[in-house]
N, C-alpha and C positions, 0 to 999 in steps of 0.2 A: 392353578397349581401353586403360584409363588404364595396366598394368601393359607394354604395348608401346611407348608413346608415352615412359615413363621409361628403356627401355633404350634408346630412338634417341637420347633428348637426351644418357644415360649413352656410348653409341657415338661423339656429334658431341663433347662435351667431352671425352674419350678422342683422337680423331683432333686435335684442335687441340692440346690438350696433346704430344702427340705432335711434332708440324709444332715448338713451340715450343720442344724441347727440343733436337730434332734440328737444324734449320735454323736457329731463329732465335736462342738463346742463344749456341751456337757464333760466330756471327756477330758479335755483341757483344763477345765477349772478344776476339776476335779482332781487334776493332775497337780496344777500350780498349787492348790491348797495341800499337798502333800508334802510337796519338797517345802514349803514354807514351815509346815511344821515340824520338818526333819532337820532344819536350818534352827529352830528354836526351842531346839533339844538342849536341856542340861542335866547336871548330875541331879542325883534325885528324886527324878520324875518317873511316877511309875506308868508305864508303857503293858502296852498287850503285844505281839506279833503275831503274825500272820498265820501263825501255825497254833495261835493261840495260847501260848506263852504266858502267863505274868509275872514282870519280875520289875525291881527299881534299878535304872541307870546309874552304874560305878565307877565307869571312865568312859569316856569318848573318846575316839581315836578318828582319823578320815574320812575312813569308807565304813567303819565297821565303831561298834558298840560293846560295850561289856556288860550284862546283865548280873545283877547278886537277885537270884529266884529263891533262895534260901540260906538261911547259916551256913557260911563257908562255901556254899555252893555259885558257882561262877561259868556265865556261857556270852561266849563272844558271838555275836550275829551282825549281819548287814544293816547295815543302818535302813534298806530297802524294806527289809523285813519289819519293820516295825509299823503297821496297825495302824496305832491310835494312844493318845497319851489320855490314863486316865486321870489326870491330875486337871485336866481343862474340862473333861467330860463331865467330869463330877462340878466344876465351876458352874456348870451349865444348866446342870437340873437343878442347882440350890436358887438361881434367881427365879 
């Protein structure tokens, strides 16, 4: 019996490592490359949001961002909100 009981516990730390590797690190990195590029936001850059937005960054502020999406037109959003910068995206497919 003790020699079945070491392969369940060897099977359940197997499956969570598993779960860990697959879902939940992925996850993380994917996380930290987010905030790193919400950290290395400046004016100018044009951005997509989440809601699929495009507009160029006109001030920064803390928490939140000011977008100019057209002539005189002006929209404050989370800085959470925000996508993807297309200013590096575009960097990326030219090399």
């Amino acid at each position: 019996m003790p020699s079945q009981q070491l392969v369940s516990i060897l099977w359940l730390v197997a499956i969570i490592a598993l779960f860990y590797f697959l879902l939940i690190r992925p996850q993380q990195v994917r996380q930290r490359k987010h905030q790193e590029m919400l950290k290395a936001l400046k004016v100018d850059d044009r951005v997509v949001t989440v809601g699929g937005i495009i507009g160029t960054i006109a001030k920064i502020k803390e928490d939140t961002v000011i977008l100019r999406v057209a002539d005189n037109v002006r929209i404050e959003i989370l800085k959470q909100a925000i996508a993807q910068v297309l200013n590096q995206a575009e960097e990326g497919e030219r090399k």
